[in-house]
N, C-alpha and C positions, 0 to 999 in steps of 0.2 A: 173671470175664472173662479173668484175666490165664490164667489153668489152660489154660481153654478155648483162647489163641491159642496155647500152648506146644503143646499136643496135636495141632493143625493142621500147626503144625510138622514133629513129630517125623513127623505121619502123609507128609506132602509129602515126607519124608525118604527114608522108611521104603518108602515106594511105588515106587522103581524098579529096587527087590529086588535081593536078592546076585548072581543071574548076571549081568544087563548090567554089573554093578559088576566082575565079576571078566576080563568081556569088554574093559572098556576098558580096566582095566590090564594085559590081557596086550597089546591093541594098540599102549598108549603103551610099552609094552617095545621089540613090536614096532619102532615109528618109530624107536625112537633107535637099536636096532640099522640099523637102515635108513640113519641119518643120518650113523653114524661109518663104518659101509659106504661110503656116499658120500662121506664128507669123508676114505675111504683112497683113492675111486678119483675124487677131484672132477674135473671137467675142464679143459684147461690152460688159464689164459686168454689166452694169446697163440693157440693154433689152435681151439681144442675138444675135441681129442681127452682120451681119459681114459689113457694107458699113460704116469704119471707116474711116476718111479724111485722107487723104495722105498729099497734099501740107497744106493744112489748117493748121495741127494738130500745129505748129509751133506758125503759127500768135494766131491763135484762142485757143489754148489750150495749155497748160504748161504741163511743164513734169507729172507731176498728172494728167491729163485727157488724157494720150495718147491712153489709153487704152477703149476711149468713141467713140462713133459711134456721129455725130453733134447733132444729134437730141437729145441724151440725157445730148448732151455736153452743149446745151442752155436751157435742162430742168434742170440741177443741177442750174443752173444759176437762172433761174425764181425760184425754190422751195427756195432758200438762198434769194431772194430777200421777195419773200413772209413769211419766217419767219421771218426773220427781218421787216417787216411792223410789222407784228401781237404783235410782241414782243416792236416794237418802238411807237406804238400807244396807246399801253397798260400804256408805262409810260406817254405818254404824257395825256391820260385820268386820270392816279394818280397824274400828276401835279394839272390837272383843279378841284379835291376832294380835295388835297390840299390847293387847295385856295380856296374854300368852306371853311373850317374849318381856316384856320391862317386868312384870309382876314375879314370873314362876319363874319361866327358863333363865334368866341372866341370873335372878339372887339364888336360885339352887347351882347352877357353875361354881358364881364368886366362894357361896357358901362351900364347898366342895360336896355336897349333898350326895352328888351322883355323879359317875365318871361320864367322860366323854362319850365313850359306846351307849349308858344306860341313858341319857339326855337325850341324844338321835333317836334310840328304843323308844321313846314317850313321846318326845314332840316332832317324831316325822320328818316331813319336809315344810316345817309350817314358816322356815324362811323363806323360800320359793314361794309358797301360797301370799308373803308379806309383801313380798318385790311385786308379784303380780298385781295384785289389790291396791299397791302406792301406780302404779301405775296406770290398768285401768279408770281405776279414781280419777286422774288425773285429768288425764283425757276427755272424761263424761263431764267434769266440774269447769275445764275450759269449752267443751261444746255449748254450755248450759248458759256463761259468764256470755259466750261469743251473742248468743241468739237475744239476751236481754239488753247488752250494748247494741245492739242494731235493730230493738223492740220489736224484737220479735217474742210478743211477751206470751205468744199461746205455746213457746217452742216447740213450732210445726219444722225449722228448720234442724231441730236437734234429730238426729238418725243412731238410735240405739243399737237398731237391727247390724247397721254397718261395723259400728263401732266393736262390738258383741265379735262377730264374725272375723274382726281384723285380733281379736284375744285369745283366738281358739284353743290357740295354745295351751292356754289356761286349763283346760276339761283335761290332758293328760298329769298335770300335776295334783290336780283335784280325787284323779282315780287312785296315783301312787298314794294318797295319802288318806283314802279313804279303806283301801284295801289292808293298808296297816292299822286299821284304826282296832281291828280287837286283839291283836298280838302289842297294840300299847299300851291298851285299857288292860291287860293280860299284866304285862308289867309292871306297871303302876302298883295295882293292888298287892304283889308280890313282894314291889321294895317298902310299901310301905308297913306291910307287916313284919318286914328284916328291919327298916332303919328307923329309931324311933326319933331321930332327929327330923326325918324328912315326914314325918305324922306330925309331931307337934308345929313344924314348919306352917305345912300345908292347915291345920286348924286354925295355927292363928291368923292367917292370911283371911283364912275363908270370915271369921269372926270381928278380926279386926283392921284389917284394910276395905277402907268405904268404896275404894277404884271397882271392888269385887264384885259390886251390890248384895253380899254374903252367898257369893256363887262362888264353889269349890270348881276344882284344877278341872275334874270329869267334865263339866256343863261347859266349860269355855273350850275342851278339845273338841266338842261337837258340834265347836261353829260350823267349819267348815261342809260338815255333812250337812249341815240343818240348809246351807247357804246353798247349796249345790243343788238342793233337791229344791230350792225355792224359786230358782233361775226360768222354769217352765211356765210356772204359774203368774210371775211378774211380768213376763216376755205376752202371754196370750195376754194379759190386761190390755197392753199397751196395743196389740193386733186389734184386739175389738174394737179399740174407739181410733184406730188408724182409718181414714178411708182406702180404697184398694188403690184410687191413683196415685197416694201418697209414694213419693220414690224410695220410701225405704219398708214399704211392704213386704218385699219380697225378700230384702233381707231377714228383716223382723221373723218371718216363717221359716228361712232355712235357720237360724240360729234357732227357733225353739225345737227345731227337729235334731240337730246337731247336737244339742245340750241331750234330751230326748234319748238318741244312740248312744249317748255316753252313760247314762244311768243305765241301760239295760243291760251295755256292757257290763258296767262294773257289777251288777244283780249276779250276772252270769260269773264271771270271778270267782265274786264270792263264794257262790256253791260249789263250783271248781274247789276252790279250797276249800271246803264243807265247813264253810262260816256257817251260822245261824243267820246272821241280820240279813237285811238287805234296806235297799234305800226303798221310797216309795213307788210301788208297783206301775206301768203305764203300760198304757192299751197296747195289748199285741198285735201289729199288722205286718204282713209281711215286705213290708217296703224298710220298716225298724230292723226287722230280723237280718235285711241284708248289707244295709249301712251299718250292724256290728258285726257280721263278718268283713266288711270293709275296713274295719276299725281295726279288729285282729290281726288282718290281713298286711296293712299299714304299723302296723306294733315290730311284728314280725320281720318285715322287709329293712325299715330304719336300723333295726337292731342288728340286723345283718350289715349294712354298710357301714352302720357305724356313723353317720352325719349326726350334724345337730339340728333339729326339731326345727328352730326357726330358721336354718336355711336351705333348707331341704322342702321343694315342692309336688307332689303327688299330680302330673300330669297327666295320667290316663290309668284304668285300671279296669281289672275283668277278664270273663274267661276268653280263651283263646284256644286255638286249637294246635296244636305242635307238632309237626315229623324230624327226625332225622335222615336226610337222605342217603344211601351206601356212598352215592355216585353220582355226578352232577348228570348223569341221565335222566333222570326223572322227569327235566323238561321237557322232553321230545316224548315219553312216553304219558304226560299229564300225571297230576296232582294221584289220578286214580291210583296208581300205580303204589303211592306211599300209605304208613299204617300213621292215621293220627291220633292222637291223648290229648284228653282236655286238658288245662291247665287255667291258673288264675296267674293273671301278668300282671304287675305294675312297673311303671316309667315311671322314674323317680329323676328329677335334675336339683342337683347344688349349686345354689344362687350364692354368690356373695354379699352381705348385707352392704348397701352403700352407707349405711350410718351407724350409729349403735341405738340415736334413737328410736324406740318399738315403734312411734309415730310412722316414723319416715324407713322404718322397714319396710314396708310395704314397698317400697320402692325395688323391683328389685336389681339386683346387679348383674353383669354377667355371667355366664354361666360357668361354673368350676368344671361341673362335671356329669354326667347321664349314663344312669345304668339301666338294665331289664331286670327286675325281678321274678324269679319263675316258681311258683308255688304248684308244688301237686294240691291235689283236694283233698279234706278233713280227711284223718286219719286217726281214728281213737279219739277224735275231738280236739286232736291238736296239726296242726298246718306246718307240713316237711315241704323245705325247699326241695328244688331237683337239683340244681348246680348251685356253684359260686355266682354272684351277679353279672353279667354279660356288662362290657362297660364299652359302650356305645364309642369311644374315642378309637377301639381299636375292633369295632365291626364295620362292615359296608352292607347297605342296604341296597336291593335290588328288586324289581315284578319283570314280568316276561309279558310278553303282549295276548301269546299262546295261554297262560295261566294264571287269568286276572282276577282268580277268587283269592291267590294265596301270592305270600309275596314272601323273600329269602331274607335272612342274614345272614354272614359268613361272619366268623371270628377269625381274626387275619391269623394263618396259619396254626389255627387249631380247628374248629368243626363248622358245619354247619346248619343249619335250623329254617324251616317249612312254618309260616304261621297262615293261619286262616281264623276269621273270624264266622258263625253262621250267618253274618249278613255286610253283603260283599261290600254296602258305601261303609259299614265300619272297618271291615279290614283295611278300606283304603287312606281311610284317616288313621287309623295304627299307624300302616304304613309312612304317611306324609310325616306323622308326628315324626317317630324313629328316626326320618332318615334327615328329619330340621335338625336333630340336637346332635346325630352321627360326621353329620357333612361339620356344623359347628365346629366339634371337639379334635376331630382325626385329623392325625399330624398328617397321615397320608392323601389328605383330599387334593395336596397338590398335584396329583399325580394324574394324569388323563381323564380328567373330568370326574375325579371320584372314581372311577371304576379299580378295580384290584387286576393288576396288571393278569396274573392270572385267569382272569375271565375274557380277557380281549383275545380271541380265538377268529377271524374274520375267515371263511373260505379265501379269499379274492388274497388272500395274503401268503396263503401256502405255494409251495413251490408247484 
C-alpha cells in the first residue's frame, strides 16, 4: 500500500511537466525584475508621482526622504520652515506682550503714575491678548516637541490649521483691542504732556532698559496689530508648501479665511467710528463680505444673551423667511395664505465646558441651553433684533405633511411663528436642528410624545 501512495505521488508530481515548470520560473524572474523596476521608479508618497532622484537622494535626502520625488522633497523642507516661523514669531510677539506688562504697565501702577481707569485707557485688553498667547504658545510648542519625539522631523504631523481654528476665540479679543488702539495712543500722548513724571519715566526706559532694544511704550502697543495683520500672510506660507492630501489643508484655508473676515471686520469699525487707520487692506470678494456680516451678526446675537464666547456655539445661521399666523388655520388654507419677512436667524446652544483646559474644550459638554436669534436686515448699517430670543426649552417644534416647505414653532403659551427657508432640504435641516436641541431642553417633552397638549385635536376623539 505504502509503494502504491508513493507512486501517486511522484505521478501528481510528475504530471505538470517540464515546460509549465520552466514557464513559471522564467515568470517568477520575470516579477522580481519587475518589482526592483518598481521599487527603482516607486512613487512618491507625499504626490504620486514616480521621477524620484536617483544620484541626488544621497546628497539631498537622508534615509527618511528616499521614498520623495525632489519636488516634494524641497516642499517638506519649506512646510517645516514655515511652521517653525509661524510658531517662532508667535513667541517672539509674547515676548514684546511681556514687556508690555513687566516693563511699563506693572512699574507705572507700582509707581502710581497713572490711575487704574488711565492704565485700562492705554493698555487695553493686553492681559487677555497675554492669556491667549501663553496659551496658544503652548499648544503649538507641545505639537512641535510631540512630532520630534516620534521623528517626525519634517513636522508633517504638526496641524497649525487645526490648532489656529480651535483659538478662534482669539480674533474677537484682537478686534477689542485693536479698535481701542487710537483712543490709547489718543491718551497716552495727552498724559504725557500733563504728567512729567510719566515722560521722564517713559525716556528713561526707552534709553536705558536694554529689555527695550530703545523701543518706546508706542512701538511695543503695536504688536498686537502688527501680529494680527501678520496671521494671513504666515497661514498662505504654510498652505503653499502643504500638499492638498495633507489632513490639515482644509483647515489651514478656513483659518486663513476666518482671520481674513476678521480684519475686514475690524477695517469696517474703524470707519464706523471714522478712525483714520485701518489694518492692511484685502481682496474684496463677496464670499468676505458675507462672513462679516456673519461676524456682526454673531456680535450682536452673543451680546443679547449674554453667554460666554467659549461656551456658546453658532449652530446654524441665515436668512429665513418668517410669518406670524392670526390663527392655527393657516394649515388647511396653506402657507399661501400667510404674509412672510425675511429675516437672518441664528441658533445658538450653550455647551458647558467639561474642563477649563482650552485643550480639552473642545470637548464639549452638554447642553445648558438653545435659543433663536431673530435679526431683521441692516437698517442704517446697524442689525435690530425683532424680539427677545425665542429659547428652544420652552418652544415645540412641528411640519404638517400638507405644508412641507415651512415648518412651526409655537412658544408655549405665548405666540406662534411660520419659518421657511427658499430651499425646501434647508428648511428641513433648520427644522431637524430646532427641534434636536427643543426635544433636548423642554421640561415638557414628557408629555405625549412632545406634542403640546393643545395641538392634539383628533376628529375620532370628539363626541
Amino acid at each position: 500500500g505504502t509503494r502504491m501512495r508513493s507512486a501517486e505521488v511522484a505521478r501528481a508530481d510528475s504530471g505538470i511537466g517540464q515546460t509549465p515548470a520552466r514557464k513559471w520560473r522564467n515568470r517568477a524572474a520575470e516579477t522580481l525584475s519587475s518589482l526592483q523596476a518598481w521599487e527603482a521608479h516607486r512613487p512618491c508618497t507625499d504626490c504620486g508621482e514616480r521621477d524620484l532622484p536617483v544620484e541626488t537622494d544621497a546628497q539631498n535626502c537622508n534615509q527618511r526622504r528616499a521614498d520623495l520625488c525632489e519636488k516634494c522633497c524641497k516642499r517638506r523642507t519649506e512646510r517645516k520652515e514655515s511652521v517653525l516661523e509661524f510658531v517662532n514669531t508667535e513667541a517672539s510677539y509674547g515676548e514684546d506682550l511681556r514687556i508690555i506688562k513687566e516693563e511699563f504697565y506693572l512699574p507705572m501702577q507700582a509707581a502710581g503714575l497713572l490711575s487704574q481707569e488711565q492704565l485700562l485707557g492705554v493698555f487695553s485688553n493686553i492681559q487677555e491678548l497675554i492669556d491667549l498667547n501663553e496659551n496658544f504658545l503652548e499648544i503649538l510648542q507641545e505639537e512641535i516637541d510631540r512630532a520630534f519625539d516620534q521623528s517626525d522631523d519634517d513636522l508633517m504631523t504638526v496641524c497649525i490649521g487645526e490648532i489656529f481654528l480651535e483659538f478662534v476665540n482669539m480674533l474677537p479679543a484682537f478686534q477689542t483691542y485693536c479698535l481701542q488702539q487710537s483712543s490709547s495712543v489718543n491718551l497716552l500722548n495727552a498724559l504725557e504732556k500733563e504728567k512729567e513724571l510719566l515722560r521722564i519715566f517713559l525716556d528713561v526706559s526707552q534709553n536705558d532698559n536694554t529689555a527695550l532694544r530703545r523701543m518706546n511704550l508706542r512701538s511695543f502697543l503695536m504688536a498686537p496689530l502688527q501680529r494680527v495683520t501678520k496671521y494671513p500672510l504666515l497661514l498662505s506660507r504654510i498652505i503653499k508648501a502643504t500638499t492638498e492630501y495633507h489632513p490639515d489643508h482644509g483647515s489651514l484655508r478656513e483659518a486663513k479665511s476666518r482671520i481674513e473676515s476678521h480684519l475686514e471686520h475690524i477695517n469696517m469699525k474703524t470707519k464706523q467710528e471714522g478712525n483714520t487707520w485701518t489694518l492692511r487692506p484685502f481682496r474684496q470678494d463677496s464670499k468676505k463680505k458675507r462672513e462679516v456680516i456673519n461676524i456682526e451678526m454673531r456680535e450682536t446675537a452673543l451680546k443679547t444673551v449674554g453667554w460666554l464666547r467659549e461656551e456658546t456655539r453658532f449652530v446654524m445661521e441665515g436668512p429665513l423667511q418668517l410669518a406670524q399666523p392670526p390663527d392655527g388655520q393657516w394649515v388647511k388654507k396653506g402657507s399661501k395664505t400667510l404674509k412672510f419677512q425675511n429675516m437672518q436667524v441664528l441658533l445658538l446652544v450653550n455647551m458647558k465646558r467639561v474642563s477649563e483646559s482650552s485643550l480639552e474644550s473642545a470637548e464639549p459638554g452638554p447642553v445648558k441651553d438653545a435659543v433663536l436669534v431673530l435679526i431683521r436686515d441692516k437698517n442704517n448699517g446697524k442689525f435690530h433684533l425683532l424680539r427677545e430670543p425665542l429659547r428652544l426649552s420652552n418652544c415645540v417644534v412641528s411640519t404638517d405633511p400638507d405644508c412641507d416647505d415651512t415648518f412651526e414653532l409655537i412658544e408655549i403659551r405665548r405666540e406662534a411663528f411660520v419659518f421657511r427657508d427658499s430651499d425646501r432640504a434647508r428648511t428641513h435641516h433648520w427644522f431637524r436642528q430646532i427641534r434636536r436641541y427643543s426635544r433636548e431642553l423642554g421640561s415638557w417633552k414628557k408629555r405625549r410624545n412632545a406634542l403640546p397638549n393643545i395641538m392634539i385635536s383628533t376628529p375620532h376623539t370628539r363626541p
